[in-house]
CHARMM-style PDB file with segment names, atoms N, HN, CA, C and O in Angstrom:
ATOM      1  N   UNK     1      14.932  15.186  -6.897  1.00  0.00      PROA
ATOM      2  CA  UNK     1      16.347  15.429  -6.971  1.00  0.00      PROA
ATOM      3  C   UNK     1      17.047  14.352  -7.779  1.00  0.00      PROA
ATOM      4  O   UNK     1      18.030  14.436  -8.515  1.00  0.00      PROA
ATOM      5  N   UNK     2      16.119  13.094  -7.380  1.00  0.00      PROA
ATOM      6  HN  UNK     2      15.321  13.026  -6.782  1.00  0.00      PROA
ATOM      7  CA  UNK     2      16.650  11.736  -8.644  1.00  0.00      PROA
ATOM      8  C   UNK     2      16.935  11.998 -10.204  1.00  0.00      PROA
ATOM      9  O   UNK     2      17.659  11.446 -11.031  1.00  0.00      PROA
ATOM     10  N   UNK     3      16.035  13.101 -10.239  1.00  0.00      PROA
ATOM     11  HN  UNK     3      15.446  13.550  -9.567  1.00  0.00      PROA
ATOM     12  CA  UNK     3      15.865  12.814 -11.817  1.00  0.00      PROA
ATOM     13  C   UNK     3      16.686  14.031 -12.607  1.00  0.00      PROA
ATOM     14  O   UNK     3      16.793  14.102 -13.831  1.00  0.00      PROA
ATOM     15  N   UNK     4      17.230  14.953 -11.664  1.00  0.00      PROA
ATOM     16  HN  UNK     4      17.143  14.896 -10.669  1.00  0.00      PROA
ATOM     17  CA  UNK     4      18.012  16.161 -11.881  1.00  0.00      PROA
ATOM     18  C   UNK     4      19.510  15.695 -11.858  1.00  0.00      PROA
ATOM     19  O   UNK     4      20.309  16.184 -12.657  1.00  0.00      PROA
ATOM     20  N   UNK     5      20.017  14.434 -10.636  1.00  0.00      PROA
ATOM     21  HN  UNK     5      19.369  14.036  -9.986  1.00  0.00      PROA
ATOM     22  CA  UNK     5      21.176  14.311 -10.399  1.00  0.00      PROA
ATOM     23  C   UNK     5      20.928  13.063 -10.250  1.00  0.00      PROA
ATOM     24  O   UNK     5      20.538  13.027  -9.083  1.00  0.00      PROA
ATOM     25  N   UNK     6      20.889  11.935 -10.674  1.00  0.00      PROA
ATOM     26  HN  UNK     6      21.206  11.964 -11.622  1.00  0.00      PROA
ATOM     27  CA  UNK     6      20.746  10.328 -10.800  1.00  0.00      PROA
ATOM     28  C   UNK     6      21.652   9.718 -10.066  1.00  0.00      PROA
ATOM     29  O   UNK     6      22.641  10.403  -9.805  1.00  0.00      PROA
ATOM     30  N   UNK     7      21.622   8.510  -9.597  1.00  0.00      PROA
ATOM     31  HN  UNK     7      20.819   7.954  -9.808  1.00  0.00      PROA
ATOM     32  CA  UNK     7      22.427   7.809  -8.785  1.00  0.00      PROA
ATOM     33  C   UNK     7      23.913   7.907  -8.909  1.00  0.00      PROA
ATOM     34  O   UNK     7      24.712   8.276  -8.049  1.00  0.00      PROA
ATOM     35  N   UNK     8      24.146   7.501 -10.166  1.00  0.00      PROA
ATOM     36  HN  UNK     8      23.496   7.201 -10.865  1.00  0.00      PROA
ATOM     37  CA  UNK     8      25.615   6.862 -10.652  1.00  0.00      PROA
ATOM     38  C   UNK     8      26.464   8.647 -10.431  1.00  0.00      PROA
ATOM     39  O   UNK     8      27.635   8.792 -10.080  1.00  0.00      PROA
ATOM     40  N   UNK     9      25.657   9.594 -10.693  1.00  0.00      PROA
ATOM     41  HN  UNK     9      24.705   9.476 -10.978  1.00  0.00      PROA
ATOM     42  CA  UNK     9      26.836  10.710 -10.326  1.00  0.00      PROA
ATOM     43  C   UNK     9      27.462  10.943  -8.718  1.00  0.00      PROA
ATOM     44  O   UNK     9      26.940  10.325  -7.789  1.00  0.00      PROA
ATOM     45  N   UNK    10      28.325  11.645  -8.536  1.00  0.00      PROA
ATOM     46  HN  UNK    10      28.749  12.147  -9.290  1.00  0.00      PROA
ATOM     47  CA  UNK    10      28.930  11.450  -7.320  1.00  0.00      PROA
ATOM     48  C   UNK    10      28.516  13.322  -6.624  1.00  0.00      PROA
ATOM     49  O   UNK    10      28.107  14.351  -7.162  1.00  0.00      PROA
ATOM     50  N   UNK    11      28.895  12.950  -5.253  1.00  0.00      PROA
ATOM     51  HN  UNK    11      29.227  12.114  -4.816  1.00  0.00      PROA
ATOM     52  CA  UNK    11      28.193  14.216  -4.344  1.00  0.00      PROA
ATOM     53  C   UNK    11      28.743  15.552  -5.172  1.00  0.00      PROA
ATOM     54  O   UNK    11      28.139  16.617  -5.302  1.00  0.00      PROA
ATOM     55  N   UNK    12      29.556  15.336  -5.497  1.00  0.00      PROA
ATOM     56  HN  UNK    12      30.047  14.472  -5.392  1.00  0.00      PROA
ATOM     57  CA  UNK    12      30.625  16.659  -5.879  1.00  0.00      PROA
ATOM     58  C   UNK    12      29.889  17.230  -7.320  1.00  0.00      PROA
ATOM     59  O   UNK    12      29.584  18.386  -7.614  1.00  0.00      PROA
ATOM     60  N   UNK    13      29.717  15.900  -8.139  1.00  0.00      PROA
ATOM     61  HN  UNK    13      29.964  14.961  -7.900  1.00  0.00      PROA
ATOM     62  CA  UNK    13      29.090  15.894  -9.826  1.00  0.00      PROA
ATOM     63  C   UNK    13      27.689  16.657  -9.566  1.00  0.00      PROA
ATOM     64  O   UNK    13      27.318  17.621 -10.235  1.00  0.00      PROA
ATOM     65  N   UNK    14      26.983  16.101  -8.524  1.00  0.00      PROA
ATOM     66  HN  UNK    14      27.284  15.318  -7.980  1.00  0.00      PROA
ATOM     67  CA  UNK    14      25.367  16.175  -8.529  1.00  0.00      PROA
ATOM     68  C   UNK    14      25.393  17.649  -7.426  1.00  0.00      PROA
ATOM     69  O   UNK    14      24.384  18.281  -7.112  1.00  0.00      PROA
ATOM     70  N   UNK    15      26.351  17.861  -7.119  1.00  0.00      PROA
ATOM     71  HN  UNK    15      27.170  17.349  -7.374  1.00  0.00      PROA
ATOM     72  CA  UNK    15      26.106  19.853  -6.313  1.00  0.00      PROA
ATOM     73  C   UNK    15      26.436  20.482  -7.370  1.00  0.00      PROA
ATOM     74  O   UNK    15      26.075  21.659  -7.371  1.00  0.00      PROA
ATOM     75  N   UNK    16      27.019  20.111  -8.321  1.00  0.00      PROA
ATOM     76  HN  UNK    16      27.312  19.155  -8.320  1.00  0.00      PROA
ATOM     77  CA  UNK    16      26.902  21.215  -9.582  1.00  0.00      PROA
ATOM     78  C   UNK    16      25.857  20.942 -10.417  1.00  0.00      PROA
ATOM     79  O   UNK    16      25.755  21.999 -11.040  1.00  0.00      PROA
ATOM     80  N   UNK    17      25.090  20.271 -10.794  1.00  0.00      PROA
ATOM     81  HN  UNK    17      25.174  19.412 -10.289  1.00  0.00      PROA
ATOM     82  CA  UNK    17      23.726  20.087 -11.329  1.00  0.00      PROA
ATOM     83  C   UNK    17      22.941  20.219 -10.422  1.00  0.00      PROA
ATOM     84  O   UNK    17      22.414  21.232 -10.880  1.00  0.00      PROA
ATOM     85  N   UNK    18      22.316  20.014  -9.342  1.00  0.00      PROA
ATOM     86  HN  UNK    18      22.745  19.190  -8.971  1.00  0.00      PROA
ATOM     87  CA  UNK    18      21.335  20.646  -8.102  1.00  0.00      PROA
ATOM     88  C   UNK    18      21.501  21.813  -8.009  1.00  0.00      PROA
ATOM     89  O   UNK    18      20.519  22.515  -7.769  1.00  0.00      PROA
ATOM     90  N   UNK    19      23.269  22.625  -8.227  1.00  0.00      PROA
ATOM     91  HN  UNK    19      24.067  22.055  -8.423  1.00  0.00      PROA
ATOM     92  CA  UNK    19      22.932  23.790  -8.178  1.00  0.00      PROA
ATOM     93  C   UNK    19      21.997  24.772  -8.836  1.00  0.00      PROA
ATOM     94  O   UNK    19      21.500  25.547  -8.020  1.00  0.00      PROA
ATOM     95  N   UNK    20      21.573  24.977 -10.231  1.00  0.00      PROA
ATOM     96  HN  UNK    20      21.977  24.347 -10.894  1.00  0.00      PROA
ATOM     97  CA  UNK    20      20.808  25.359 -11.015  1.00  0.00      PROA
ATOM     98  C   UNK    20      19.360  25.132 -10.712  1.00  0.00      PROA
ATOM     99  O   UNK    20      18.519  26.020 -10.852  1.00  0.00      PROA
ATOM    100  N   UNK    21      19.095  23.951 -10.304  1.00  0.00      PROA
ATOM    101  HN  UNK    21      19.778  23.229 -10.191  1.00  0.00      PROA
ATOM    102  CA  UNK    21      17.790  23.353  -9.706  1.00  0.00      PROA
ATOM    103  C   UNK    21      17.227  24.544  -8.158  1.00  0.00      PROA
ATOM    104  O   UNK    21      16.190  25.197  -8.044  1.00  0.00      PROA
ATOM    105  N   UNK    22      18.263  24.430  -7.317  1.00  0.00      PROA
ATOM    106  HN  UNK    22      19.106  23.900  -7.410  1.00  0.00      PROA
ATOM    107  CA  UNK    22      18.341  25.073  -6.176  1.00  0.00      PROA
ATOM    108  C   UNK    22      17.851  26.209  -6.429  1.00  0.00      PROA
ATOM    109  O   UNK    22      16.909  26.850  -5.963  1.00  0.00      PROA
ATOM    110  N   UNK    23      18.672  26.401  -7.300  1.00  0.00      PROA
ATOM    111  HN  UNK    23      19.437  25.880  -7.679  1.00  0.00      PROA
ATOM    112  CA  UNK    23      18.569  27.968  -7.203  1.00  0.00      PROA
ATOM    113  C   UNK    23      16.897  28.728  -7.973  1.00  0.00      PROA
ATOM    114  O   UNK    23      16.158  29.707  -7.870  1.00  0.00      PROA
ATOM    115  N   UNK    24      17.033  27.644  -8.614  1.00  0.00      PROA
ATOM    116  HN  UNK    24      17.633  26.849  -8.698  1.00  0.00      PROA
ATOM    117  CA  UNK    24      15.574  28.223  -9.489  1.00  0.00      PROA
ATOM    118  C   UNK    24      14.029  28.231  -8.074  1.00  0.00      PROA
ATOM    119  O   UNK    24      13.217  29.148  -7.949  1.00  0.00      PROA
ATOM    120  N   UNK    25      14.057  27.361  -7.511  1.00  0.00      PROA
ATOM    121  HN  UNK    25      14.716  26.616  -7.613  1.00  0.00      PROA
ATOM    122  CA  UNK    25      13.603  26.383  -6.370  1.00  0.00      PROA
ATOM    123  C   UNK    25      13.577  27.552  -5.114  1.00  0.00      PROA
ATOM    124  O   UNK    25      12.467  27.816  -4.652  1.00  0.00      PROA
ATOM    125  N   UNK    26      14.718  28.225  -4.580  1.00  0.00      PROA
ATOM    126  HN  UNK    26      15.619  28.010  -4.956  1.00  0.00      PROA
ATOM    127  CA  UNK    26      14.993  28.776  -3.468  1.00  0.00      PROA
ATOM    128  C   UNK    26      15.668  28.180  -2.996  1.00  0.00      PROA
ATOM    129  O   UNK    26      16.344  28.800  -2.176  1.00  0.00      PROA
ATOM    130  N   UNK    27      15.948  26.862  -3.106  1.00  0.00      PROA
ATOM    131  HN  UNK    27      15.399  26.358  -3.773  1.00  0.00      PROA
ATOM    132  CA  UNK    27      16.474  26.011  -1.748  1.00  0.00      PROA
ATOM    133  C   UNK    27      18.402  26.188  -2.003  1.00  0.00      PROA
ATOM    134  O   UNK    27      19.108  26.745  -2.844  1.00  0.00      PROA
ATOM    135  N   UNK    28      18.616  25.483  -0.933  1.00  0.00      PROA
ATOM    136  HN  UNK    28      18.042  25.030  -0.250  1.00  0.00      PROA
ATOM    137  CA  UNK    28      19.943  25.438  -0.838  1.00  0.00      PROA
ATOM    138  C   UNK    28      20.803  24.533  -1.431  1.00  0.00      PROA
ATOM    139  O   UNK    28      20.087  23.538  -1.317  1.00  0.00      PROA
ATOM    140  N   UNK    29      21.725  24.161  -1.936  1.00  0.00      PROA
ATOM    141  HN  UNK    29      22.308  24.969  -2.029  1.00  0.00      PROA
ATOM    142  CA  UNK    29      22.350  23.377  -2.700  1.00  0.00      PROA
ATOM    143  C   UNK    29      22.469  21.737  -1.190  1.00  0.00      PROA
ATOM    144  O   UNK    29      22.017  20.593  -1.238  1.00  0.00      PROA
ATOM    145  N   UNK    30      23.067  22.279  -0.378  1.00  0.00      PROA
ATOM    146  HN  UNK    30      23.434  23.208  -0.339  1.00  0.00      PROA
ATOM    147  CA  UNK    30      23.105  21.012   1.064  1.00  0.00      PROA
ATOM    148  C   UNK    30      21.769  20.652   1.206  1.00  0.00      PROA
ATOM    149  O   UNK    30      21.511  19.455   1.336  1.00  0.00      PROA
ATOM    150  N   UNK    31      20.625  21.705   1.205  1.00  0.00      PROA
ATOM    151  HN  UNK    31      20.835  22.677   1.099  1.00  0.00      PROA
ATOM    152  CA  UNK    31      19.592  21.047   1.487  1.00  0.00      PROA
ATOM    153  C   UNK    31      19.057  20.112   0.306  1.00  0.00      PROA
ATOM    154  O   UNK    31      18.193  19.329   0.701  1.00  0.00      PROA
ATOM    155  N   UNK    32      19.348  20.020  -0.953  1.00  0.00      PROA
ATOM    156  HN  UNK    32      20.049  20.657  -1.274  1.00  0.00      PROA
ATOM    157  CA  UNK    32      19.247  19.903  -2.668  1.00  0.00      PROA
ATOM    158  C   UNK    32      20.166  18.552  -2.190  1.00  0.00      PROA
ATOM    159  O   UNK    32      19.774  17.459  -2.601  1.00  0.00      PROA
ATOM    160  N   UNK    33      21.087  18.591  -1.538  1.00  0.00      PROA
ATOM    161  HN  UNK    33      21.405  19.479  -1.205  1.00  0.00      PROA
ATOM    162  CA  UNK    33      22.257  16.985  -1.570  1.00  0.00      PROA
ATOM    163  C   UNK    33      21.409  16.166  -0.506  1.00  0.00      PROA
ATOM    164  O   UNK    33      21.604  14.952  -0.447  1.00  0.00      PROA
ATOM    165  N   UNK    34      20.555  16.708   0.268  1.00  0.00      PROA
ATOM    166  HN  UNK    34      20.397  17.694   0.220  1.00  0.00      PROA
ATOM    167  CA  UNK    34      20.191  16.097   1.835  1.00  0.00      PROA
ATOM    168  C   UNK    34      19.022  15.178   1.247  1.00  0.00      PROA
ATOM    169  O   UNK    34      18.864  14.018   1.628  1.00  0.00      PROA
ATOM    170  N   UNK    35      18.120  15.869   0.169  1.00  0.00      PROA
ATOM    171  HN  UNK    35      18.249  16.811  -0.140  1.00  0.00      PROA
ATOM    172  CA  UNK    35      16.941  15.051  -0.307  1.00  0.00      PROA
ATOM    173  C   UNK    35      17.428  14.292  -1.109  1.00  0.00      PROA
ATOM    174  O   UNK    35      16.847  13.208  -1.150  1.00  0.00      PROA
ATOM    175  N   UNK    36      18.437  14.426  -1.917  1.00  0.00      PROA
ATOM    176  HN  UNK    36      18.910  15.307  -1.884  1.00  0.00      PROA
ATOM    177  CA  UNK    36      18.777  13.417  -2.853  1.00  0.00      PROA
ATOM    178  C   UNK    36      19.576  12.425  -1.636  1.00  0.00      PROA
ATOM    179  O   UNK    36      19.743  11.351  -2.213  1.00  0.00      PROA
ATOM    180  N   UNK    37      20.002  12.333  -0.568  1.00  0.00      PROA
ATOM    181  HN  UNK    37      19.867  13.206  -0.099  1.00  0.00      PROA
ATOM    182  CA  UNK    37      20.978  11.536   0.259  1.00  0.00      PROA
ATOM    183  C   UNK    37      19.282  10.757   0.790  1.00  0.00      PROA
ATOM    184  O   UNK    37      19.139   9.541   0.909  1.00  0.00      PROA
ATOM    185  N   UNK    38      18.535  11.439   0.957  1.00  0.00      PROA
ATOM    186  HN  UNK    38      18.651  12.428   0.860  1.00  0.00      PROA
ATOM    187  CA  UNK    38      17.385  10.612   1.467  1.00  0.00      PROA
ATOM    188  C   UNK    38      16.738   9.743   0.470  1.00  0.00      PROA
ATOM    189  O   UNK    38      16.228   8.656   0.739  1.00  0.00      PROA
ATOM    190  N   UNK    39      16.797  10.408  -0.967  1.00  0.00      PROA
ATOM    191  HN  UNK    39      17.211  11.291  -1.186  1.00  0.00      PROA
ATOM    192  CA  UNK    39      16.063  10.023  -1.776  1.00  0.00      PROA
ATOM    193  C   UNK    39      16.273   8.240  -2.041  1.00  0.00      PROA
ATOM    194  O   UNK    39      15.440   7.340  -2.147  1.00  0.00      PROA
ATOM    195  N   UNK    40      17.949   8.239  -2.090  1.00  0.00      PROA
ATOM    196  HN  UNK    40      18.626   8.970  -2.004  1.00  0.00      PROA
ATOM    197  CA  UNK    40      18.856   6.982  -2.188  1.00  0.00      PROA
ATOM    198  C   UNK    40      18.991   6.240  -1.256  1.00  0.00      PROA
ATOM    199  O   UNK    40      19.435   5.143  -1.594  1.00  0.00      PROA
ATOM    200  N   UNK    41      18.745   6.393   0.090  1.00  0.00      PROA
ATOM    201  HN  UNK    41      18.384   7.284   0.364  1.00  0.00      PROA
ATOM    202  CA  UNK    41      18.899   5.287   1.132  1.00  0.00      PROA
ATOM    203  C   UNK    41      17.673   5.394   1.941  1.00  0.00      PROA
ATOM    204  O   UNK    41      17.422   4.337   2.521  1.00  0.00      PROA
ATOM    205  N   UNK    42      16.694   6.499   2.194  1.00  0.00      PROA
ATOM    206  HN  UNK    42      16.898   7.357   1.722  1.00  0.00      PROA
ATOM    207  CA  UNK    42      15.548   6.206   2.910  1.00  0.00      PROA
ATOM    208  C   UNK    42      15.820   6.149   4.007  1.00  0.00      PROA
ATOM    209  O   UNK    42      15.029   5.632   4.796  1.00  0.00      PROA
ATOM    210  N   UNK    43      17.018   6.654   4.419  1.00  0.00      PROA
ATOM    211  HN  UNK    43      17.660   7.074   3.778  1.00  0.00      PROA
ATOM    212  CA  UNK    43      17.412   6.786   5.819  1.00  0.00      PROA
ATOM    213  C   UNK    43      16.861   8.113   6.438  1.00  0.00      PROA
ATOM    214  O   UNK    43      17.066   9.071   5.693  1.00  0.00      PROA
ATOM    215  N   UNK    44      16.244   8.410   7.551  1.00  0.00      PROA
ATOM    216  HN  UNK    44      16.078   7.631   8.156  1.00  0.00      PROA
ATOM    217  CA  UNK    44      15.516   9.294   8.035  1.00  0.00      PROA
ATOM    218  C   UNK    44      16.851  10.504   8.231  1.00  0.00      PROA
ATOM    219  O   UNK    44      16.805  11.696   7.926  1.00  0.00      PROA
ATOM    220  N   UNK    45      17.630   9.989   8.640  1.00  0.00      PROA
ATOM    221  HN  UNK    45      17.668   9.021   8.887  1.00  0.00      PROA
ATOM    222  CA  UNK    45      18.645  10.509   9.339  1.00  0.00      PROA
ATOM    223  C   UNK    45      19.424  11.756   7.972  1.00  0.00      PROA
ATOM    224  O   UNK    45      19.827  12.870   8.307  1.00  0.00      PROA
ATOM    225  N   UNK    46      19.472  11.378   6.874  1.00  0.00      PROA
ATOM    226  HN  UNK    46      19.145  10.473   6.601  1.00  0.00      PROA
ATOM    227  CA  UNK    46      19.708  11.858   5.608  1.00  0.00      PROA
ATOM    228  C   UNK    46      19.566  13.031   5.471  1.00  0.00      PROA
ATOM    229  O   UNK    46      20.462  13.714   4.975  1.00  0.00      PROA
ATOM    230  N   UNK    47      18.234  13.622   5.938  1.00  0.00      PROA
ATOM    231  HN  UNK    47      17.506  13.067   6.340  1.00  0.00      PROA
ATOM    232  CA  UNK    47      18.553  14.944   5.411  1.00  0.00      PROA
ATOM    233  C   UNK    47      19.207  16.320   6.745  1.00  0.00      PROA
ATOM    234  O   UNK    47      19.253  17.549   6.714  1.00  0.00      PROA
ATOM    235  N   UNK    48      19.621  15.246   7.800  1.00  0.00      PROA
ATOM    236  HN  UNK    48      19.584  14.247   7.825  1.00  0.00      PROA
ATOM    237  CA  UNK    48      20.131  16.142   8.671  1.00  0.00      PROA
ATOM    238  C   UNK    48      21.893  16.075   8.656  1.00  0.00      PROA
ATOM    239  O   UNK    48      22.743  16.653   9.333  1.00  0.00      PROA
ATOM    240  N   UNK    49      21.977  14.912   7.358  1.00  0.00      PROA
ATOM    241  HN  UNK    49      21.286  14.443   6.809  1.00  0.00      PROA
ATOM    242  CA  UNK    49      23.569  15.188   7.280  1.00  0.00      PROA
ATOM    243  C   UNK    49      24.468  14.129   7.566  1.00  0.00      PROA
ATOM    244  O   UNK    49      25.592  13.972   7.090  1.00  0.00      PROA
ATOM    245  N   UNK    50      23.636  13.137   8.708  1.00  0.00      PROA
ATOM    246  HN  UNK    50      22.722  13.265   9.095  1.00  0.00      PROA
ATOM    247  CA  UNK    50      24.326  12.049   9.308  1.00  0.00      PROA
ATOM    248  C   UNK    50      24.667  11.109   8.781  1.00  0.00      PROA
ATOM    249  O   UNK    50      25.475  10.471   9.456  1.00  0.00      PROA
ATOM    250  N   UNK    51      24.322  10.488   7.406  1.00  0.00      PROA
ATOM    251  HN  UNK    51      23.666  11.007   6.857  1.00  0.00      PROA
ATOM    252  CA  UNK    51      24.585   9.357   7.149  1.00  0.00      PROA
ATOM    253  C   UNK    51      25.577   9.220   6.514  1.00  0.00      PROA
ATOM    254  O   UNK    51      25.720   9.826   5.452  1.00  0.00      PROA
ATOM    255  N   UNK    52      26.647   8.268   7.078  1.00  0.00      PROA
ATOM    256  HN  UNK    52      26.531   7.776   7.940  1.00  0.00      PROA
ATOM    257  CA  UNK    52      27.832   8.091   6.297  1.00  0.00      PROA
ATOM    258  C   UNK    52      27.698   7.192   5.067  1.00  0.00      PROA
ATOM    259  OT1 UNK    52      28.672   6.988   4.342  1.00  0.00      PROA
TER     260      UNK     52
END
């Protein structure tokens, strides 16, 4: 998801580029933000949404 939507873009920037990804993929655009939210902090908690 790093390499589709890179750090420096913001949640809003990188759900419109994941979207295309997603969609090709099956997956869901939240679930597409949840791996990239994990990808960046390694927080377990990430892809269930929790991390502020």
């Amino acid at each position: 998801m790093l390499e589709v939507a890179p750090v420096y873009l913001s949640d809003t920037e990188a759900a419109d580029v994941l979207a295309l990804l997603c969609d090709e993929i099956g997956a869901t655009v939240d679930n597409g933000l949840a791996a990239r939210r994990y990808a960046l902090t390694g927080d377990r908690r990430a892809p269930a949404g929790t991390v502020l």
